[in-house]
Structure formats: C-alpha cells, structure tokens
N, C-alpha and C positions, 0 to 999 in steps of 0.2 A: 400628905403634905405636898407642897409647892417646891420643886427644885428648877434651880435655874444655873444650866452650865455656860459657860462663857470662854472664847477665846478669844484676847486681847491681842490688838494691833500693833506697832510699834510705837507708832505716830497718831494722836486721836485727830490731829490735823490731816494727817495723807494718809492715803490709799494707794495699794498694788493696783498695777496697770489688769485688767482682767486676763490680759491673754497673758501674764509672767503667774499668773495664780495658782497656785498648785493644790489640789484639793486635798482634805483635811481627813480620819477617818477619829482621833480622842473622843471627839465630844459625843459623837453616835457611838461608839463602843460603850462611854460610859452611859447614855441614853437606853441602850438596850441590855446593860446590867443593874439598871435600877427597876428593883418588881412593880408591878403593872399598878399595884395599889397609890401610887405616885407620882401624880404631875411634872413632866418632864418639858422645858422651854428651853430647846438652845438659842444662842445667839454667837457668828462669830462678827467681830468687829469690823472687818473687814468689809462688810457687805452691809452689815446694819449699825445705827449708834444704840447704846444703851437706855435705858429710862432706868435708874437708877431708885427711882420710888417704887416701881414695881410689887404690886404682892409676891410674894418669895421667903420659905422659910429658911431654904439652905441653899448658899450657892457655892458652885464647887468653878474653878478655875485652872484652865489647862494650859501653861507656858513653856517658853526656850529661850535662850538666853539674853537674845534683844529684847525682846517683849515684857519680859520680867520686871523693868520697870513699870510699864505701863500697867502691867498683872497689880503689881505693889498698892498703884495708885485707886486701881479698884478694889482690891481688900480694902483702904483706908473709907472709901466712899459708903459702901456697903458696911462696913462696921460703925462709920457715924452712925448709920440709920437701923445699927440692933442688929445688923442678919450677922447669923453665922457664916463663915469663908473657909471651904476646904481650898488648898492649893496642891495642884499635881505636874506630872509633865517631867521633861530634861534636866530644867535649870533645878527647880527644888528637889528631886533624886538627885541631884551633884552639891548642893548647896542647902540642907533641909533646916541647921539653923538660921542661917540668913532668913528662909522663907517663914520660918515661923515666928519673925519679928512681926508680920507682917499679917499672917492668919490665924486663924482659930487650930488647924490642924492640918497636916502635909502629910500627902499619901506619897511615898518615894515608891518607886520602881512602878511596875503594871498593876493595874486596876483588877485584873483577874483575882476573882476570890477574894478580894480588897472593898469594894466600892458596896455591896450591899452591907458589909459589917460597919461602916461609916455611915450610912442613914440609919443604922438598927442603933446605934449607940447615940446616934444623933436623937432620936425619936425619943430614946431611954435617959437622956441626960446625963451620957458617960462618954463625952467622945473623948477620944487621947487626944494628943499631940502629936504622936504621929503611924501610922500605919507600913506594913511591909508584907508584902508574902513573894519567897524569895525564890519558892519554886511553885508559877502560876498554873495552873491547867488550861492550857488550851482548846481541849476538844471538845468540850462544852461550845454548841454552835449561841453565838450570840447574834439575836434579831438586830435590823437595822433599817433605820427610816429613811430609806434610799427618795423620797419625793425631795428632804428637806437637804440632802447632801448636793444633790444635782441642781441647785438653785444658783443662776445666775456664776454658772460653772462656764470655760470655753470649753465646745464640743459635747457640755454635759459628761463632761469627766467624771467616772466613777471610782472613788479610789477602794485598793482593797488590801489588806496586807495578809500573805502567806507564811511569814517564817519569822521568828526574833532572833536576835542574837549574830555574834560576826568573831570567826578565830581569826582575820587578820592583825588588830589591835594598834593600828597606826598610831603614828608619834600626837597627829593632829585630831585627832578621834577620837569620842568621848560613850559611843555606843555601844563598846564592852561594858564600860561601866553601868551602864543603862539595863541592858539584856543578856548580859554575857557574854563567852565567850563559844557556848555549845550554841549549835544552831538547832531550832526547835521548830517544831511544825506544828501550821494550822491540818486539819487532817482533811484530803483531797476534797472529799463527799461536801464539808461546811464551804469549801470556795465555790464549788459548783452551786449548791444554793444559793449564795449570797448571787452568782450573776444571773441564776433563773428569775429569783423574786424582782432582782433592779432591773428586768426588763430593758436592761442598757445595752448597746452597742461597745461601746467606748470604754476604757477599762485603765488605768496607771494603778502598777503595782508599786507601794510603797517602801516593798523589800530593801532593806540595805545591800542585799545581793541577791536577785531573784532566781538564782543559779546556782550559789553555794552548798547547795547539795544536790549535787544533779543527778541523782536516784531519783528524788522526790521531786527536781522540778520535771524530768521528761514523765512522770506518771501526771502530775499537774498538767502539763501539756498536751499530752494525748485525751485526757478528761474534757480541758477546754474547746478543742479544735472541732467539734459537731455544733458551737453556738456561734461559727461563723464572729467571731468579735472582732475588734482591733484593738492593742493594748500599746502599753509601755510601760519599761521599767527599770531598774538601775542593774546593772550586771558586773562582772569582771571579766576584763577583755581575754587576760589567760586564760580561763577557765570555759569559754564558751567556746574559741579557736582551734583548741587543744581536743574536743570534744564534736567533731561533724555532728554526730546525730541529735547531740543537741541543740547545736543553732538550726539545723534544716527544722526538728520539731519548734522549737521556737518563731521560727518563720511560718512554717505553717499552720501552726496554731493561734495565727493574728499578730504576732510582734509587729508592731510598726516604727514605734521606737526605741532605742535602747540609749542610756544614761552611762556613760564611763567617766572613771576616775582616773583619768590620764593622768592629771596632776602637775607632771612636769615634763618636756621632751630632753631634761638633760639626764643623762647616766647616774653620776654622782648624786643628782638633789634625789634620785625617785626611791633611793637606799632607805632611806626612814620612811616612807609610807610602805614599806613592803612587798611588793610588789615583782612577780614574774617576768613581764615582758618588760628588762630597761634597753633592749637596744633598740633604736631610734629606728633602722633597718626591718628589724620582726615586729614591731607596732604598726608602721605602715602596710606589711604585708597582713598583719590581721584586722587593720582596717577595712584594708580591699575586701578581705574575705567576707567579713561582715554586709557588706554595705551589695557582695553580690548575692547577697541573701536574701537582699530585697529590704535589709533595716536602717534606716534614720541613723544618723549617731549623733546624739547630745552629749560633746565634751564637758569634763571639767578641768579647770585647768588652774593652777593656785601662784602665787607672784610672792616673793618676800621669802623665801628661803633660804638659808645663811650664803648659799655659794650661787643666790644667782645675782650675777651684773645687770647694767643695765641695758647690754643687749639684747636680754632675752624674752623681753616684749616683745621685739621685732621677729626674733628666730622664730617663737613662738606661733604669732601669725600668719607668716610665712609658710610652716608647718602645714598650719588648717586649713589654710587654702589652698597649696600646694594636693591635699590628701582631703580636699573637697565634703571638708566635715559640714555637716547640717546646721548644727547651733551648738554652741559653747557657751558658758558660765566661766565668766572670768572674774575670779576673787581672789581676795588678799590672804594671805594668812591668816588666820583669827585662830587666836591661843585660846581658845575653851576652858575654862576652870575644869578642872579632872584629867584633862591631860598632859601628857608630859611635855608638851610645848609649851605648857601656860608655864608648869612648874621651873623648867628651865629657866626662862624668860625672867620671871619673877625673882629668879635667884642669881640671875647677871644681871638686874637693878633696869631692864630693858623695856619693861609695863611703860606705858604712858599714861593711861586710865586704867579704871574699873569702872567706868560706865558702861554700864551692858548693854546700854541703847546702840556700843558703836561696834558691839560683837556679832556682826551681821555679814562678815564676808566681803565686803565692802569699801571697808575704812580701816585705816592702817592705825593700828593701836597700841603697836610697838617702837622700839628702834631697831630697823637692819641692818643687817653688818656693813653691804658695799654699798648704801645711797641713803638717801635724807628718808624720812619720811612721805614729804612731798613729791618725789621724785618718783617713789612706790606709786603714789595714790595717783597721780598723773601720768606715771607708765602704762599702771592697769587702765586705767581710763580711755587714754589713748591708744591700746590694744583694742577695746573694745569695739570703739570709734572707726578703727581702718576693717575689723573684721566687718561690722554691720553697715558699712558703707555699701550704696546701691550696686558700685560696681564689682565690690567683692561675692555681692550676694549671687547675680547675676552669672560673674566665674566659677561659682561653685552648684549653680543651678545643674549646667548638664550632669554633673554625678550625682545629683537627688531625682533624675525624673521620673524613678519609680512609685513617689509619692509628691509630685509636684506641688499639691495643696496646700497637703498639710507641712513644706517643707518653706513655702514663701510664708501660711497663717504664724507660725513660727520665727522667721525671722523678723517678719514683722514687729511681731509683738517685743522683741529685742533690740529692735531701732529704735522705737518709742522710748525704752525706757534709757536708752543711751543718751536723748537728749535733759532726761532730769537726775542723770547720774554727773554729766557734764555740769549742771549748774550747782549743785551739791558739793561736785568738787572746789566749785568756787566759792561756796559760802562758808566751806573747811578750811581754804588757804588764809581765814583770820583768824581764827579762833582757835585750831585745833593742833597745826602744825609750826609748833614752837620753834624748832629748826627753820622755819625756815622766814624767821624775823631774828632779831637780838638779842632778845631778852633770855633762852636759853630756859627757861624754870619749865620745870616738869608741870605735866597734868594728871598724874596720876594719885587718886583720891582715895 
C-alpha cells in the first residue's frame, strides 16, 4: 500500500525563513519503520504544498502544538476524500482525545514498536483508536533516507537524535510527559551509522540535553571525533562547566554550536525551571568558559514570568552583549497543555486563548502579572530588535571569531526574521490584545 506522511506548517499561507529552519527527523524515523513492502511519500509543508488528490491509502501526520491546527484541517481534507488519518507527535500524546475528533487513530508517545502494528491492522481492517508502547526499544538501528532530509536544508543540516527523555521536569516543559523522565539511549554503534551512510558533514543533535548523561555522551564523542564533522546541539550549561573533559571532548569532537536554556538572567524567575547555575556571576563565568572552547552559544531566553518587570528586556540584552553571546531565541512564555504553567494559568482564569496557532513562543497568550499583554509582546519584540541590530551584531562579532561564518550566516538569518516578527506584532495590536483597547472581553475559546 501507498502511505503518505506528512508534517504541517503553521501557516499554509507563510513559510519559515530557511536559515531559522531547523531540520526535522519524525517523518524519516517513521519512514524507516514502515517495512519495505510499502510505499513511503513524505512531505513536510514547509518546503512543499500538498495535492491533496493524491493516490494514498493511509496517511499518518506528525504534529506540536502550533500546527495542530493546521494538522486538524488536513485530517478533515483527507477524510472528505475516504483516506484514512493516523495522527502522532507532542500535541496528540498530550491531548489524544482532542486529536481523535479529528482522525481515524492517534499513536501517543514514540513510534517505536508502535507504527508497523498500525499498518498491520490498518491492512487487516482492525485499526484502534489509539496506540501506546510505553517502554519503546531503542537499539533496534532504524534506516533513514538521508537524500530526502537534507533537501533544501541551510548548510545541509543533518538532524539526528541520541537520547529520549529529561529528569529536569520544568514548570514550562512538557517533554517528561512525552519521553519521560529516565534518560534512554540510542546505542553508540547506530549514531555512528547513521553519520557513515549520510555522508554529511554537518550534524544538529536534537537531544533535549545532549549531555545529560555524560557517561554516554564522552563515549558518543570520542566515537564521533575520527569523522572530522561539525555539529550542534542543545546542552545544560551546568552540567557541561562542571565537567572539563567533557566540553574539551565536545569541542573536539566538532561542536560548533551549542543551544542553552538560560531562560532568565534573574535569580528569583530561574527557581521554577530548575536549574544549577542561577547566579548571574557563575553563568558569565561559564559562558567565558564555554565559548574559549571554541563553541557558538545559542541562547534561550523566555519573557513573561510572574516576577519579571518591564526592565528586564533591557537588563536582558544588555547581558548578551555585554557576554558576546552568538544568537538568542527570544520568546514569550507559552503555557503548553500538560504542564504546569498551563495548569496554573488556567486555574487563575489567566488563559486568553486556546488557539494553538498562538502556542508558538511568540505571542503572548496569557495575562501577566506586572504588564499588559501588549507590553510583553512589544518588550520581546523590541529585545529582539536592539539584539539583531547591525551595530549589536558587529559588538559582539570579536568574541565569535572563532567561527566567523557561521556566526554572521546565523545572525543573519535572525535579522530577517525580526523584520516579519515586527509586522505581526502589529497586526496582533487589533485583534489579539484586548488590554490594550476598552472593550476588556476575554478571548479565550
């Protein structure tokens, strides 16, 4: 039979700027769990539109929490036209009867040991409603069509994921729920194939902490470091500091960039993410450390926390320039369904929506405690705007000139999008943020 997997856009009108695009690995994991007897078509949205006629006996769709609409609206299209709709992914493992208004059948949690028993029942005219396997096996090496990943990728990014699972459990994080909370390995020998057969250079580990067991990541590293790569990947600044011979291995092994969860640079707000390093003092120092190790640092940095004012936009960027950080992700709060932000939230009447189009890190979707909405959505905005300004970029160039390149292809691609985040913000100042006309009436549906 004919299957065709699919991951929907946000937007069927817009598109991700290419260089903000972060490569995907769902739809090839479940490409390379479906047996060979089986026509496999991906498609991610992003990159191509749909035909929606298509021959296709079963189409399986892999979402998170923005997109989920737009997921919804192709179950509906696809189902006019007869096909059967599995739906998988974050949102419907957090939300599995929602999704099943919506499709034939929802696989919650990992596909592992999941996805051939959904064609086999599909084939058999017994599928359920919904599937689970709650302890996946990993070491089973699964093939992957490294031509179709690397398509209209910047740099030909090859994504690869080594580990599931995360014991931090933040207030704002929904990824225990998802993987748990033990941390589980892919086993060394299958990441080494995976980067022999992709023939790639280029590498982004999609780890939620590619560190978090640093037993297994220095033998991952020392494995990696004979293919000459370059990678990137998300880490924890304590855990890698605290640890010389794992950053030196990490460096040497191709790191070029690494992804931290700063979060917040005040003391007080960084309590509910968990977090080792909160004084303001020993984060800069393992900055420095970091950064003479030769690695990139990609902040994160999140706005709308009950105790921050509206200073600390400024203190904020102040900070990353000052501490000559690379590039930053500045976002808003986003309450996730499954965690305990949402639930709080929801239970101090503080929701403004449940449009999950606006659960994107982005757009302020609540009420905070010490400013308008507006004020959020324009703080971050305007953080964003003085960071990615030529002359900021420029100041912070000499502590990147270890990788000069890829340090300006990068912020580049951050400039750009700061001009269509700017105009967003101002087509949100009608419609979205009630506060800040008279009318005062909720929008939360």
């Amino acid at each position: 039979m004919k299957v065709l997997l699919i991951s929907p856009t946000v937007d069927s009108q817009k598109r991700t700027n290419k260089e903000l695009m972060m490569p995907q690995l769902a739809l090839y994991i479940l490409q390379g769990l479906t047996p060979p007897k089986h026509e496999v078509i991906t498609i991610e949205e992003e990159n191509e539109d749909i035909d929606f006629d298509q021959e296709c006996d079963l189409v399986g769709i892999s979402c998170m929490t923005a997109n989920a609409p737009r997921a919804y609206e192709l179950c509906a299209e696809f189902k006019k036209r007869g096909k059967t709709v599995a739906l998988g992914g974050v949102h419907p493992t957090i939300l599995p009867d929602e999704a099943l208004e919506h499709a034939n059948c929802v696989v919650i949690g990992e596909a592992e040991g999941i996805w051939p028993t959904v064609l086999e029942d599909f084939e058999n005219n017994v599928l359920k409603p919904t599937y689970k396997n709650p302890d996946p096996d990993l070491s089973k090496y699964v093939p992957k069509d490294f031509s179709s990943i690397t398509q209209r990728r910047l740099f030909n990014l090859i994504p690869i994921t080594t580990t599931r699972g995360c014991p931090y459990n933040c207030d704002f994080c929904c990824v225990t729920n998802l993987f748990g909370k033990k941390i589980r390995h892919i086993p060394v020998e299958n990441i080494v194939r995976d980067i022999k057969e992709s023939g790639g250079k280029y590498f982004m580990f999609l780890d939620d902490n590619i560190i978090g067991d640093p037993k297994y990541a220095k033998e991952l590293f020392r494995a990696i470091k004979p293919f000459n790569i370059k990678w990137g990947g998300q880490a924890s600044v304590s855990l890698l500091v605290k640890d010389k011979e794992l950053l030196q291995l990490a460096a040497d092994s191709g790191c070029k960039v690494l992804f931290f969860g700063i979060e917040s640079i005040g003391e007080e707000q960084t309590k509910s993410f968990k977090k080792s390093i909160q004084e303001t003092k020993e984060l800069e120092e393992s900055l420095k450390m970091i950064k003479k190790a030769g690695i990139l640092i990609h902040a994160s940095m999140v706005f709308g926390l009950d105790s921050d004012k509206k200073e600390i936009f400024d203190e904020t960027v102040k900070f990353l320039v000052k501490n000559k950080v690379n590039t930053v992700s500045f976002n808003v709060l986003t309450p996730y369904p499954g965690t305990k932000v949402y639930e709080d939230l929801k239970k101090e009447n503080r929701l403004k929506t449940t449009d999950w189009r606006l659960y994107d890190h982005n757009t302020v979707v609540f009420e905070p405690k010490n400013m308008s909405r507006y004020e959020l959505q324009t703080g971050k905005t305007n953080a964003r705007k003085k960071f990615y300004s030529i002359a900021s970029v420029l100041k912070r160039l000499p502590g990147n000139m270890y990788s000069p390149l890829i340090y300006l292809a990068m912020n580049y691609g951050h400039m750009k999008q700061t001009k269509v985040e700017a105009k967003r913000v101002a087509e949100l100042k009608h419609h979205l943020f009630d506060d800040h006309n008279s009318s005062g009436e909720s929008n939360v549906k």
